[in-house]
N, CA, C, O and CB atoms as a CASP TS submission, in Angstrom:
PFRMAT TS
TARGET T0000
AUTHOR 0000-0000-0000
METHOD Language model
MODEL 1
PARENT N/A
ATOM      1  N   UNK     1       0.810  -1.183   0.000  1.00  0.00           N
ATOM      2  CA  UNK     1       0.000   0.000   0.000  1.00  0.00           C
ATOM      3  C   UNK     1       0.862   1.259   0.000  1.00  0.00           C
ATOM      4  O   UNK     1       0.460   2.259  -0.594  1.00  0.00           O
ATOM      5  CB  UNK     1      -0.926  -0.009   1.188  1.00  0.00           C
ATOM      6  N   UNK     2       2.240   1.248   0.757  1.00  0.00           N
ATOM      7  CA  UNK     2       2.810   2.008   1.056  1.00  0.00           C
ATOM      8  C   UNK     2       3.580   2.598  -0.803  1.00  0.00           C
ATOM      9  O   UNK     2       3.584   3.762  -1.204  1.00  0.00           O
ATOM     10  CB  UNK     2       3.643   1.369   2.375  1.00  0.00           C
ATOM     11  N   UNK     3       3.982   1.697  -1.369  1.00  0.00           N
ATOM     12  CA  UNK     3       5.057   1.708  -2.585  1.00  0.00           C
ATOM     13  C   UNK     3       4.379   2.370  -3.496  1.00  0.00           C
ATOM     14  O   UNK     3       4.928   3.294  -4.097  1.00  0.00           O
ATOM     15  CB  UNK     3       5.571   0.305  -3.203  1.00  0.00           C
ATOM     16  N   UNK     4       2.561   1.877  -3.858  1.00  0.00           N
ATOM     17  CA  UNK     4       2.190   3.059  -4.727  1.00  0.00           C
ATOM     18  C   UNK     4       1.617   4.353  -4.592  1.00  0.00           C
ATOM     19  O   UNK     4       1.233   4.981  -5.578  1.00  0.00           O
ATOM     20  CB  UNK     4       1.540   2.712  -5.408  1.00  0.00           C
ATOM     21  N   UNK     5       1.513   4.915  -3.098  1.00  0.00           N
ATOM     22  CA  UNK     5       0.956   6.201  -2.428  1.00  0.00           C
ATOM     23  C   UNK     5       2.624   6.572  -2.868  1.00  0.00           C
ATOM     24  O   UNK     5       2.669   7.092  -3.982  1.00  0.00           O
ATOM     25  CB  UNK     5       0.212   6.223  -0.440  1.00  0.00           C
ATOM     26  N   UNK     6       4.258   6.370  -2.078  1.00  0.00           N
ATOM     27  CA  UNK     6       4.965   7.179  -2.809  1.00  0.00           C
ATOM     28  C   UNK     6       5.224   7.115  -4.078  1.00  0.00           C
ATOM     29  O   UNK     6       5.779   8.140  -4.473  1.00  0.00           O
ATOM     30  CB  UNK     6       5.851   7.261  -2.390  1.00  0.00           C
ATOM     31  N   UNK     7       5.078   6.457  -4.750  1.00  0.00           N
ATOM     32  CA  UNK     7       5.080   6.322  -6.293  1.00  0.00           C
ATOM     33  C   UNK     7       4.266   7.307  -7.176  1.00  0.00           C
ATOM     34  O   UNK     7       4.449   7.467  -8.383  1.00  0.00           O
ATOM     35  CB  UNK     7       4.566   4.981  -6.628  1.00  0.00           C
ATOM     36  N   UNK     8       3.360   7.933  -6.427  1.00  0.00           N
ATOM     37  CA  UNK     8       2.233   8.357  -6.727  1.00  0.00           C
ATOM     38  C   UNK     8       2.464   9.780  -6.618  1.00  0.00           C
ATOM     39  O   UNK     8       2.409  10.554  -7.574  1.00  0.00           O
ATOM     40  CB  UNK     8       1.191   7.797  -5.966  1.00  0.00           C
ATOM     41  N   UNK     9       2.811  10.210  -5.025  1.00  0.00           N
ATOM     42  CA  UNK     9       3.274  11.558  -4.914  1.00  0.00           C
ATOM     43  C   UNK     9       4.768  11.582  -5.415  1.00  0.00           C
ATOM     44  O   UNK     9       5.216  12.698  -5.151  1.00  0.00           O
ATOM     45  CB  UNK     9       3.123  12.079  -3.414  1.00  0.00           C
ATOM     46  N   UNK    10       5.669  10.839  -6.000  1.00  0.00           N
ATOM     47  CA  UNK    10       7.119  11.340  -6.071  1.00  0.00           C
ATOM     48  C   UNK    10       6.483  12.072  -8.410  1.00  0.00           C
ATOM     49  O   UNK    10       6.926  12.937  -9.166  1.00  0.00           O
ATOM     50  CB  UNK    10       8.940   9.225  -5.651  1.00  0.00           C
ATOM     51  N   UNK    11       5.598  11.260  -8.487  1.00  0.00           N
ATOM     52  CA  UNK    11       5.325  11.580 -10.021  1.00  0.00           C
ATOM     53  C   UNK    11       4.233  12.549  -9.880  1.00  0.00           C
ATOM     54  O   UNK    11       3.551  12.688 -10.895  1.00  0.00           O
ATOM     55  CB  UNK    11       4.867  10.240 -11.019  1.00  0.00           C
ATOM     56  N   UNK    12       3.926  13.214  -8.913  1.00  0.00           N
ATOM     57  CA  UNK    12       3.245  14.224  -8.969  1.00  0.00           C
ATOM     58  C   UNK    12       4.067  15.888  -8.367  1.00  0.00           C
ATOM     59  O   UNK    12       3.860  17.056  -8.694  1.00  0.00           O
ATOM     60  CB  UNK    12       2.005  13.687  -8.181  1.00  0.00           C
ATOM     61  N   UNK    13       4.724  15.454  -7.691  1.00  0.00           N
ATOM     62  CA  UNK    13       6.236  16.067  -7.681  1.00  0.00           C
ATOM     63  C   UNK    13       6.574  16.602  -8.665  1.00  0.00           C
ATOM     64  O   UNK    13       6.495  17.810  -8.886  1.00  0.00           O
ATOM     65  CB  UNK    13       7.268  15.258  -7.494  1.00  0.00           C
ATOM     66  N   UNK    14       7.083  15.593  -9.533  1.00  0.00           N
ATOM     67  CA  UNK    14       7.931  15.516 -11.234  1.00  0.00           C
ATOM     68  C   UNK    14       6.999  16.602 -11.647  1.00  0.00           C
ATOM     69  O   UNK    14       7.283  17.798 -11.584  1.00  0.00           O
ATOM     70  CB  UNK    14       7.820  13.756 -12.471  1.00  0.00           C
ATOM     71  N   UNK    15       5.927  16.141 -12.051  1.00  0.00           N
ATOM     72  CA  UNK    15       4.647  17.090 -12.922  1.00  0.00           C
ATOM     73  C   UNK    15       4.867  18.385 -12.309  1.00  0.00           C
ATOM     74  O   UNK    15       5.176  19.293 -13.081  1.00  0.00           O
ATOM     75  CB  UNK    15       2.804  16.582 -12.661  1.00  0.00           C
ATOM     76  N   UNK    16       4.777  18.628 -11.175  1.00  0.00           N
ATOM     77  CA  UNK    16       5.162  19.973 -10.902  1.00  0.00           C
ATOM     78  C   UNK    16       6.089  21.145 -11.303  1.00  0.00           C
ATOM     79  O   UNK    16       5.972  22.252 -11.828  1.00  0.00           O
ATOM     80  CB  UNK    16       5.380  19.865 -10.066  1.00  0.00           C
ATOM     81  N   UNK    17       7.526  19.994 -10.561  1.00  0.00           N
ATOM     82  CA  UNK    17       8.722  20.829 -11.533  1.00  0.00           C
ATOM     83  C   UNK    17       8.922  20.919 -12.447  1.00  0.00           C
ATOM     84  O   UNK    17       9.719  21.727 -12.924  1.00  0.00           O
ATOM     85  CB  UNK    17       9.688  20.732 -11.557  1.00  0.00           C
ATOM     86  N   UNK    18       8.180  20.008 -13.119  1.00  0.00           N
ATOM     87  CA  UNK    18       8.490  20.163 -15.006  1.00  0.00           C
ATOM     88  C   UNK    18       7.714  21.210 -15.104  1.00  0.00           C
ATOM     89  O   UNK    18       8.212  22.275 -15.467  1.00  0.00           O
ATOM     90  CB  UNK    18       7.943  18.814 -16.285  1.00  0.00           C
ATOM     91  N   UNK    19       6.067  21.100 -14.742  1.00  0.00           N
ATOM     92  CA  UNK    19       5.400  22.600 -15.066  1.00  0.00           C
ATOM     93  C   UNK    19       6.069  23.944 -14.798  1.00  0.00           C
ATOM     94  O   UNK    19       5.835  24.973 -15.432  1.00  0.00           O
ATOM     95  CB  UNK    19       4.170  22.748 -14.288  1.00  0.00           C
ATOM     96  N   UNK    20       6.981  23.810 -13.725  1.00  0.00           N
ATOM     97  CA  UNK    20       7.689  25.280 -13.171  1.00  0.00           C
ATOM     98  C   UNK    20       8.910  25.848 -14.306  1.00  0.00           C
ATOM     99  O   UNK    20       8.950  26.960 -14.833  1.00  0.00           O
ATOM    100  CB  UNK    20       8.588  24.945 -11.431  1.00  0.00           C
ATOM    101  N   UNK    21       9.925  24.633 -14.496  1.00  0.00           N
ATOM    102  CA  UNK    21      10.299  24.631 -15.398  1.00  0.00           C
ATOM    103  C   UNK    21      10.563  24.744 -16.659  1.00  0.00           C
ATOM    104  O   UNK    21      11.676  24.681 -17.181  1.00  0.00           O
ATOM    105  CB  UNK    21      10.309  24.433 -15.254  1.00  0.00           C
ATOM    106  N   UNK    22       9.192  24.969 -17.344  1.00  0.00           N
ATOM    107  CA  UNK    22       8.659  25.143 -18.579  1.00  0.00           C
ATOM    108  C   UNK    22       8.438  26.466 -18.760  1.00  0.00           C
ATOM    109  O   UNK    22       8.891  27.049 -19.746  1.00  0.00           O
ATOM    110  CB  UNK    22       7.543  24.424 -18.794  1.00  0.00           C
ATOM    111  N   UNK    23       7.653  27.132 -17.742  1.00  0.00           N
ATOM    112  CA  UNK    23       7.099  28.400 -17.891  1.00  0.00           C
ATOM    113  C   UNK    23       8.741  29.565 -17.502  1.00  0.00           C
ATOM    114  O   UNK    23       8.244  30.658 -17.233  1.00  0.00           O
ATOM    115  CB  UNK    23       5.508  28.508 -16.596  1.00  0.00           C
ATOM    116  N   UNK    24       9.527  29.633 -17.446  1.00  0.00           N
ATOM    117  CA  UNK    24      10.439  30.150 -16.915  1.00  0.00           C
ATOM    118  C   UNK    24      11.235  30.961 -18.069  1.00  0.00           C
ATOM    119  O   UNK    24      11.719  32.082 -17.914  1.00  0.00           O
ATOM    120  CB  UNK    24      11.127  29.146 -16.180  1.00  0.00           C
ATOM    121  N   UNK    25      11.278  30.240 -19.177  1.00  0.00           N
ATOM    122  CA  UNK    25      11.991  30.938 -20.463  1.00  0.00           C
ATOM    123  C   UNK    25      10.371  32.037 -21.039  1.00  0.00           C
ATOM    124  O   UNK    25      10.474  32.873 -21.937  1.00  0.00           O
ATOM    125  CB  UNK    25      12.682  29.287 -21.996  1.00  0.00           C
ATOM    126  N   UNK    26       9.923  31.945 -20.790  1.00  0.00           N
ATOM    127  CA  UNK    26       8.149  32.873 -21.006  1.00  0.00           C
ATOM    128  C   UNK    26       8.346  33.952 -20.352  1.00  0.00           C
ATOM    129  O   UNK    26       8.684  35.052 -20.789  1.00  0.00           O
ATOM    130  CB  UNK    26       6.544  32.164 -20.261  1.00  0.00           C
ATOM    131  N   UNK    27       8.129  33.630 -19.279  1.00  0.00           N
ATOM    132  CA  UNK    27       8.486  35.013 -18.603  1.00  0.00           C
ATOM    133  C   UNK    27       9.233  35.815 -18.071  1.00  0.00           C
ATOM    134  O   UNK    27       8.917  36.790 -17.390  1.00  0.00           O
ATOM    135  CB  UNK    27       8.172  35.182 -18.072  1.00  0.00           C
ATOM    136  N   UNK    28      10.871  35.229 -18.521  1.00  0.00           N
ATOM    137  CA  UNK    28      12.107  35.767 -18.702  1.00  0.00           C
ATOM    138  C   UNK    28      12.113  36.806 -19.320  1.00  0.00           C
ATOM    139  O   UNK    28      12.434  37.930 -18.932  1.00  0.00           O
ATOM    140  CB  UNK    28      12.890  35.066 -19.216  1.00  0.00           C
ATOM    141  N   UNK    29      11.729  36.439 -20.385  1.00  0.00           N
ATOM    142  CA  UNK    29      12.109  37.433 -21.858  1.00  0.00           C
ATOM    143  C   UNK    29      10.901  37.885 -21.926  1.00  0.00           C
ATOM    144  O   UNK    29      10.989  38.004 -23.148  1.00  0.00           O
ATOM    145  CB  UNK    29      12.630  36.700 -23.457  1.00  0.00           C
ATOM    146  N   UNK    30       9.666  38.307 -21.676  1.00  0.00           N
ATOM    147  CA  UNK    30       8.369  38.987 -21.796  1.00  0.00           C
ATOM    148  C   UNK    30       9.183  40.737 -21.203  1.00  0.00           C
ATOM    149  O   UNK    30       9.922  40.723 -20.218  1.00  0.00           O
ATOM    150  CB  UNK    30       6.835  38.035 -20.539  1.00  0.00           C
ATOM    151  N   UNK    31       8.974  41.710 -21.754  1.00  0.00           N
ATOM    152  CA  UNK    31       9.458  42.999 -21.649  1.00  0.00           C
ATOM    153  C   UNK    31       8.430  43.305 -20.473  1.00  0.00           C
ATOM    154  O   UNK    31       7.392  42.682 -20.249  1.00  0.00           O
ATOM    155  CB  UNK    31       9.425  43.960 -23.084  1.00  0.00           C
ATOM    156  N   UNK    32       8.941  44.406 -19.761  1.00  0.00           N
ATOM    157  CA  UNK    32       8.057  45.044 -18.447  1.00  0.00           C
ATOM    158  C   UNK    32       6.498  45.521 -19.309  1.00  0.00           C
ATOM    159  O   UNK    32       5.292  45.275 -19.342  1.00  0.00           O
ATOM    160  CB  UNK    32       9.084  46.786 -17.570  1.00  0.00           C
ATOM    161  N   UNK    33       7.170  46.053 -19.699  1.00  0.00           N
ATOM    162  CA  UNK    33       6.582  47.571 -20.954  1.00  0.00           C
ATOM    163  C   UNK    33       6.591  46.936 -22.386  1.00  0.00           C
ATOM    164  O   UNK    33       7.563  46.388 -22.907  1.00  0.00           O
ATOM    165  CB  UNK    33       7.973  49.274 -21.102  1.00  0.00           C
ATOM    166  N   UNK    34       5.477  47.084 -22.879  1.00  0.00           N
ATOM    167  CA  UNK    34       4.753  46.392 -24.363  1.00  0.00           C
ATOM    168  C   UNK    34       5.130  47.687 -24.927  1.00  0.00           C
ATOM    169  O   UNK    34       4.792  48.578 -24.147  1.00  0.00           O
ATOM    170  CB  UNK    34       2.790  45.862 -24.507  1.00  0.00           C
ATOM    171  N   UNK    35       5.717  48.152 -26.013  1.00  0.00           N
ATOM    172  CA  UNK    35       6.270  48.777 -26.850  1.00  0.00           C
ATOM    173  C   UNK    35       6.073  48.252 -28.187  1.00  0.00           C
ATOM    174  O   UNK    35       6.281  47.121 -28.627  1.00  0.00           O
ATOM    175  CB  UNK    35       7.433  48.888 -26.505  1.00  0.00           C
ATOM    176  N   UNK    36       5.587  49.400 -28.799  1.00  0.00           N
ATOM    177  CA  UNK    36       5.162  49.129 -30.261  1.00  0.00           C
ATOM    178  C   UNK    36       6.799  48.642 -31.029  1.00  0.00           C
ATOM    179  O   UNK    36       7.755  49.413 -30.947  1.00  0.00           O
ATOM    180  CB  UNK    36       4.328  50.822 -31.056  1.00  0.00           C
ATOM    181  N   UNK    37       6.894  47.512 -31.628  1.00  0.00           N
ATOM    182  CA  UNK    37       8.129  47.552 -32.802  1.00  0.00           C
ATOM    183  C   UNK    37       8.243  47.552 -34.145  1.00  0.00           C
ATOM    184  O   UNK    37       7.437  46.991 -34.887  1.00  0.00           O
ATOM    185  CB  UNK    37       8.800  46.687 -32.740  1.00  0.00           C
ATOM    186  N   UNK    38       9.229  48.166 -34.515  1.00  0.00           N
ATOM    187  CA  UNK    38       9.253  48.277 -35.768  1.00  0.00           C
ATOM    188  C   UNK    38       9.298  47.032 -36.827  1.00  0.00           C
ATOM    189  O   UNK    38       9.269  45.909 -36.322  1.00  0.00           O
ATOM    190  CB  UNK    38      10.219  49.033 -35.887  1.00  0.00           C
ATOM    191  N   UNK    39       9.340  47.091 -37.679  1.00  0.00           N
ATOM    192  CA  UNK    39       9.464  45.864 -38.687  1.00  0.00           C
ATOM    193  C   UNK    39      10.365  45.519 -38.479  1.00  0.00           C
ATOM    194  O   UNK    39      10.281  44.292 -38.422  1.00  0.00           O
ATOM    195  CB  UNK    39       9.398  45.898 -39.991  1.00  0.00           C
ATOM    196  N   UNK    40      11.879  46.019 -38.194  1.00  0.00           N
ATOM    197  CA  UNK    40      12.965  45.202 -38.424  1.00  0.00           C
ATOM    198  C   UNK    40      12.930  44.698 -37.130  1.00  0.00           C
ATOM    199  O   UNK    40      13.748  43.779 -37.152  1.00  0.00           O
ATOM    200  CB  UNK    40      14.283  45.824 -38.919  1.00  0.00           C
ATOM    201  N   UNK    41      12.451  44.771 -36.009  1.00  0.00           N
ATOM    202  CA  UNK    41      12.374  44.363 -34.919  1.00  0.00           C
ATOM    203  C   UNK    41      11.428  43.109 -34.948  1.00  0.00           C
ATOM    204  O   UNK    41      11.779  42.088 -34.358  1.00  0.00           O
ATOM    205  CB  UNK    41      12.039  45.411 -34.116  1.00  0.00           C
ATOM    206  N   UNK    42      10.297  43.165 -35.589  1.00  0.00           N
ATOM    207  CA  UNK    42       9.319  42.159 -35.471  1.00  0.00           C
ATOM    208  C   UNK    42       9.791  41.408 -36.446  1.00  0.00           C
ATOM    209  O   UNK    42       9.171  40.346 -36.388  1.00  0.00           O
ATOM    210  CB  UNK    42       7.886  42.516 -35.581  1.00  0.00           C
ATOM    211  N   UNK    43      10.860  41.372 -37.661  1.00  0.00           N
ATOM    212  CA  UNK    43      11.443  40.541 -38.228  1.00  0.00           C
ATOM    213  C   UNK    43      12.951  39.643 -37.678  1.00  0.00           C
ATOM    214  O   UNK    43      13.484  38.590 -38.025  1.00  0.00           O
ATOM    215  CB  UNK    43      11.522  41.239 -39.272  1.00  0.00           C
ATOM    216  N   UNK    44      13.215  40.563 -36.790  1.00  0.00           N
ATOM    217  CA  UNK    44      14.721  39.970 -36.226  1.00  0.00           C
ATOM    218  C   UNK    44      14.102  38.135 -34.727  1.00  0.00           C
ATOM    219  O   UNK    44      14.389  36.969 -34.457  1.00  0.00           O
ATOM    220  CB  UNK    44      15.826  42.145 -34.892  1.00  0.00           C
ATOM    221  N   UNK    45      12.734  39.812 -34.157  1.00  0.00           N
ATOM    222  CA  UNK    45      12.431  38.247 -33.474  1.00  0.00           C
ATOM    223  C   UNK    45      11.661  37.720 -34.072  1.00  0.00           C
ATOM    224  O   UNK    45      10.694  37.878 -33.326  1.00  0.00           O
ATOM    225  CB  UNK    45      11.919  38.055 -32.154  1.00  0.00           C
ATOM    226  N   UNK    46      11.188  37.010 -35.144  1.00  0.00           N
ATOM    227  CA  UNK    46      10.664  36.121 -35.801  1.00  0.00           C
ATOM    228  C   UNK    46      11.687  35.157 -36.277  1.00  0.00           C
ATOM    229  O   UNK    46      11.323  33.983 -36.345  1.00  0.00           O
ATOM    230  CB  UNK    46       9.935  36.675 -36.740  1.00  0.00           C
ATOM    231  N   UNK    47      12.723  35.405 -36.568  1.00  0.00           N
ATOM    232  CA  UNK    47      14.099  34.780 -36.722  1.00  0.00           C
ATOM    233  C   UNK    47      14.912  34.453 -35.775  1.00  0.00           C
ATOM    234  O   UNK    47      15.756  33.568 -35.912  1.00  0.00           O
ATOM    235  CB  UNK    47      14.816  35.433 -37.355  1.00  0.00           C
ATOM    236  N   UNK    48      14.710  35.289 -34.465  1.00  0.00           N
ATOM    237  CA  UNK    48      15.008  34.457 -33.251  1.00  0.00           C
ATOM    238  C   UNK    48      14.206  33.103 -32.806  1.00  0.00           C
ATOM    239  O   UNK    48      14.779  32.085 -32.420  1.00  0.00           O
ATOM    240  CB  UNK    48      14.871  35.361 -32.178  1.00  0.00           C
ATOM    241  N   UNK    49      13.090  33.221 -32.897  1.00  0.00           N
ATOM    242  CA  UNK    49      12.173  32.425 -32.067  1.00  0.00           C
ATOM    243  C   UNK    49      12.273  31.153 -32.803  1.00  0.00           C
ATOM    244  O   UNK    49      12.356  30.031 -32.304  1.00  0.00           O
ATOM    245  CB  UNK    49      10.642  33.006 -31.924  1.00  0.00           C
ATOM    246  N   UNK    50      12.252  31.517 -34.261  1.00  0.00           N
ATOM    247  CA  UNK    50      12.496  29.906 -35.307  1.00  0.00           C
ATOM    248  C   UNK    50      14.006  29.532 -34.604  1.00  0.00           C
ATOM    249  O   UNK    50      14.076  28.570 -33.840  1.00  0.00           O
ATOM    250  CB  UNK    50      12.705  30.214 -37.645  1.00  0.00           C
ATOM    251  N   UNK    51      14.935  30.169 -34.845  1.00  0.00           N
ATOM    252  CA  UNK    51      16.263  29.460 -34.752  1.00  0.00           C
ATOM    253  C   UNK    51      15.740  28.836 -32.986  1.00  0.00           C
ATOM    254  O   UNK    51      15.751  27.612 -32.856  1.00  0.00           O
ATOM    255  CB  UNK    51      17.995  30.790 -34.954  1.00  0.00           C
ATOM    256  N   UNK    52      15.381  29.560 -31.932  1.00  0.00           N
ATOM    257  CA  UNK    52      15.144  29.120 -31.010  1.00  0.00           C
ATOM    258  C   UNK    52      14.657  27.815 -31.134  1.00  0.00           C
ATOM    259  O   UNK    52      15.465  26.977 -30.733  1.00  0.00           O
ATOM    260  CB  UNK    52      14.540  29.854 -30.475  1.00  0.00           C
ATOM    261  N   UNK    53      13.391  27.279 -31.641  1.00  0.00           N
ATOM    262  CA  UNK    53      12.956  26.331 -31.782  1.00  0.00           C
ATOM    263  C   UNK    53      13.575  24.909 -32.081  1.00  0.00           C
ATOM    264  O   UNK    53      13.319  23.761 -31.718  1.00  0.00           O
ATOM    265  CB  UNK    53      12.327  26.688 -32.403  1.00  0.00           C
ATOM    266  N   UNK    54      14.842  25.722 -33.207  1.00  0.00           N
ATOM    267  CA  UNK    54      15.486  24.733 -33.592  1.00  0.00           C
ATOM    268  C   UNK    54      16.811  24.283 -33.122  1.00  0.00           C
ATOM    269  O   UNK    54      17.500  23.474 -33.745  1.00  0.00           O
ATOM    270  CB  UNK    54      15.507  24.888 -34.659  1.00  0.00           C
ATOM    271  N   UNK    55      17.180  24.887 -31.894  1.00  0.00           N
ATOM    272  CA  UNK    55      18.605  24.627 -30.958  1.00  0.00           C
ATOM    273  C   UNK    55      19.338  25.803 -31.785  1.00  0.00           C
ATOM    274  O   UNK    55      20.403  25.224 -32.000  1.00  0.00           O
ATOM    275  CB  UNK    55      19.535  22.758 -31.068  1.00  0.00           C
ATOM    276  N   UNK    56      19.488  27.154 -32.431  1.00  0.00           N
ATOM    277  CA  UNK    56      20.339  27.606 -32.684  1.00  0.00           C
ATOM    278  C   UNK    56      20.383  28.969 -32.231  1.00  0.00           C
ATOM    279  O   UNK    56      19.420  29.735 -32.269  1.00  0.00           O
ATOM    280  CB  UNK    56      20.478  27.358 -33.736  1.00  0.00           C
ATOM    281  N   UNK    57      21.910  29.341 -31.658  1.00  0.00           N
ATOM    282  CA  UNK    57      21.587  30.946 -31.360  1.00  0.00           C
ATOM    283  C   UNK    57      22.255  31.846 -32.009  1.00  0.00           C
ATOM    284  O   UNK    57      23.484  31.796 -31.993  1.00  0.00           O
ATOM    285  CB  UNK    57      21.807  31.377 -30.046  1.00  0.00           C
ATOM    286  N   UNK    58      21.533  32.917 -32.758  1.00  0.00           N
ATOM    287  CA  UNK    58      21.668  33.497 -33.039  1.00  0.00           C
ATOM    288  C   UNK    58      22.670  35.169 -32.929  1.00  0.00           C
ATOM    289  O   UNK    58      22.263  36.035 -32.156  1.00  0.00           O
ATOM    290  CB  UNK    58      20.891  33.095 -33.050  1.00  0.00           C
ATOM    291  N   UNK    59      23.571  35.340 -33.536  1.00  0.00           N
ATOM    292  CA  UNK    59      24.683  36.854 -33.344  1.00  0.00           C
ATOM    293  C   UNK    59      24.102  37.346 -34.582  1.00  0.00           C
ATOM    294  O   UNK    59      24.093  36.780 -35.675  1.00  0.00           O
ATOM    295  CB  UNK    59      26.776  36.710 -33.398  1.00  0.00           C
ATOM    296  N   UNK    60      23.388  39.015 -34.111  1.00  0.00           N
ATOM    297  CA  UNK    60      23.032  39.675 -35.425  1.00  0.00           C
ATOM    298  C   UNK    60      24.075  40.823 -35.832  1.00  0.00           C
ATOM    299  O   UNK    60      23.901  41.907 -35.276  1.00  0.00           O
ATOM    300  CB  UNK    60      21.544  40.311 -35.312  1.00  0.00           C
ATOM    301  N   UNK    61      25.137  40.713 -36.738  1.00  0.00           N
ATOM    302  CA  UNK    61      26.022  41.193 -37.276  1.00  0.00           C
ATOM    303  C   UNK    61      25.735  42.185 -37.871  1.00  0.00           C
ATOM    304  O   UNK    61      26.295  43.273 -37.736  1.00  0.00           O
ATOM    305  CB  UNK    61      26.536  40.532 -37.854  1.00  0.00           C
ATOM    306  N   UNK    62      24.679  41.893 -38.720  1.00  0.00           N
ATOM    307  CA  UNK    62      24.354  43.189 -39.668  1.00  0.00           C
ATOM    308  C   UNK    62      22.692  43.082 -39.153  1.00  0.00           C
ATOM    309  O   UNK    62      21.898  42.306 -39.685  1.00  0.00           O
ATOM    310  CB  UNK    62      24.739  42.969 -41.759  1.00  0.00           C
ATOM    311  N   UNK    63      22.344  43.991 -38.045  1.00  0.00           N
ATOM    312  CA  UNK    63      20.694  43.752 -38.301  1.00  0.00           C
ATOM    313  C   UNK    63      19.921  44.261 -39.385  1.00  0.00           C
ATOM    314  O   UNK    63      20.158  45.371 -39.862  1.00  0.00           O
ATOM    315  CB  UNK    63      19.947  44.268 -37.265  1.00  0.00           C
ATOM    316  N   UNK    64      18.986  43.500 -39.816  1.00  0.00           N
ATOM    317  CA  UNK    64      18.134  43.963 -41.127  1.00  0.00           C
ATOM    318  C   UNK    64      17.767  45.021 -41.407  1.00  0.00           C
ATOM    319  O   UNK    64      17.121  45.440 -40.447  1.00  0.00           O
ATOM    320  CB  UNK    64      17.114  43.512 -41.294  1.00  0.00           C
ATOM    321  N   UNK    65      17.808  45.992 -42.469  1.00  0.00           N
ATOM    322  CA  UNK    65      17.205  46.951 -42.779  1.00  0.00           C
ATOM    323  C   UNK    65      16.168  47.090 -43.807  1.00  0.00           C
ATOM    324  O   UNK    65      16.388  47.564 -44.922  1.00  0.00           O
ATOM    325  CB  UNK    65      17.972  47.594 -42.929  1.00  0.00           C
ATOM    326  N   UNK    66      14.849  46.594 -43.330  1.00  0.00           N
ATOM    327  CA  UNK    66      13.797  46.601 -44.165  1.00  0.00           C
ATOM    328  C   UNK    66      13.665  47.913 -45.192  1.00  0.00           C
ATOM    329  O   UNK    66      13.948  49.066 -44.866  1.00  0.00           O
ATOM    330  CB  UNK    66      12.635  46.460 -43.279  1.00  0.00           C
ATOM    331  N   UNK    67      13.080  47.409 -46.757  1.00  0.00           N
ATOM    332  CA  UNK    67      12.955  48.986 -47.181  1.00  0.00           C
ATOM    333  C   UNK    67      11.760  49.517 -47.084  1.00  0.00           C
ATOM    334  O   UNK    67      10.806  48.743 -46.999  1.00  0.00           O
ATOM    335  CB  UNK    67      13.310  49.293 -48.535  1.00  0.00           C
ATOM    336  N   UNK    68      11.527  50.975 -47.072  1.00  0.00           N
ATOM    337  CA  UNK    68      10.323  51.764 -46.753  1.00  0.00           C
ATOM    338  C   UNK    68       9.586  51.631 -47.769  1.00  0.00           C
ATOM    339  O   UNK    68       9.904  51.536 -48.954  1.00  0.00           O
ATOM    340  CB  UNK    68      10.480  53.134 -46.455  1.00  0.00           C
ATOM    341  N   UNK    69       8.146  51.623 -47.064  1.00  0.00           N
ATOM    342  CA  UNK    69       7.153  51.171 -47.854  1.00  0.00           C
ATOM    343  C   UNK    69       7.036  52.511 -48.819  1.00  0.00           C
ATOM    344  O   UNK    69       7.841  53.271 -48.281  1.00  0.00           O
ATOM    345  CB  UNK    69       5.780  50.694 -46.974  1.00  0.00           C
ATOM    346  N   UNK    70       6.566  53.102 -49.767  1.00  0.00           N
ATOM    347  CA  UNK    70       6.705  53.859 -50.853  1.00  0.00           C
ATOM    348  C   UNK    70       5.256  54.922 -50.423  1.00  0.00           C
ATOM    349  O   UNK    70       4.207  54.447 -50.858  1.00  0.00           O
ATOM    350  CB  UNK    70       6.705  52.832 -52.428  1.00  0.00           C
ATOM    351  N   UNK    71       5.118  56.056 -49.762  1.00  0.00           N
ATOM    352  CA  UNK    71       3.583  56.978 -49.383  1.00  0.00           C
ATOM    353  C   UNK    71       3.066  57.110 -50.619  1.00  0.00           C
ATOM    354  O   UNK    71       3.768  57.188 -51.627  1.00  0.00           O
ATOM    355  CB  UNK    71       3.684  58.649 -48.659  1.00  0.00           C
ATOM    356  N   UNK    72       1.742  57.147 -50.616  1.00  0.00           N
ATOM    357  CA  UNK    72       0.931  57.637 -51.663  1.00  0.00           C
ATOM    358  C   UNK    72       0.400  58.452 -51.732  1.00  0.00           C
ATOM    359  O   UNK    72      -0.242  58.685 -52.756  1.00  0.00           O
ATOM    360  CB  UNK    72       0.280  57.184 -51.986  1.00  0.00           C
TER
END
């Protein structure tokens, strides 16, 4: 009786720290202050977050310089 009550709470444990664990890179990098960004900004992290996904990190050498959209 005893082996599957701790068996039981040591994997409900686990579930925990993994949940704590997970959420931690989220709200690391979430900014205080929501600030409007520019394109080359909303393009640089769109290219972060993929390489993120895929194990790679990224050094931006030359950051992008989108061209201006043309006024009418």
């Amino acid at each position: 009786m005893k082996v599957p009550f701790r068996l039981t709470l040591v994997a409900f444990a686990a579930t925990l720290l993994c949940a704590c664990a997970g959420t931690h890179e989220l709200t690391s990098t979430q900014p205080a202050v929501q600030k409007e960004m520019t394109p080359e900004q909303e393009y640089m992290a769109y290219v972060e977050r993929i390489a993120r996904r895929r194990g790679i990190d990224v050094t931006w050498v030359n950051p992008p310089n989108l061209p201006a959209k043309a006024s009418k």
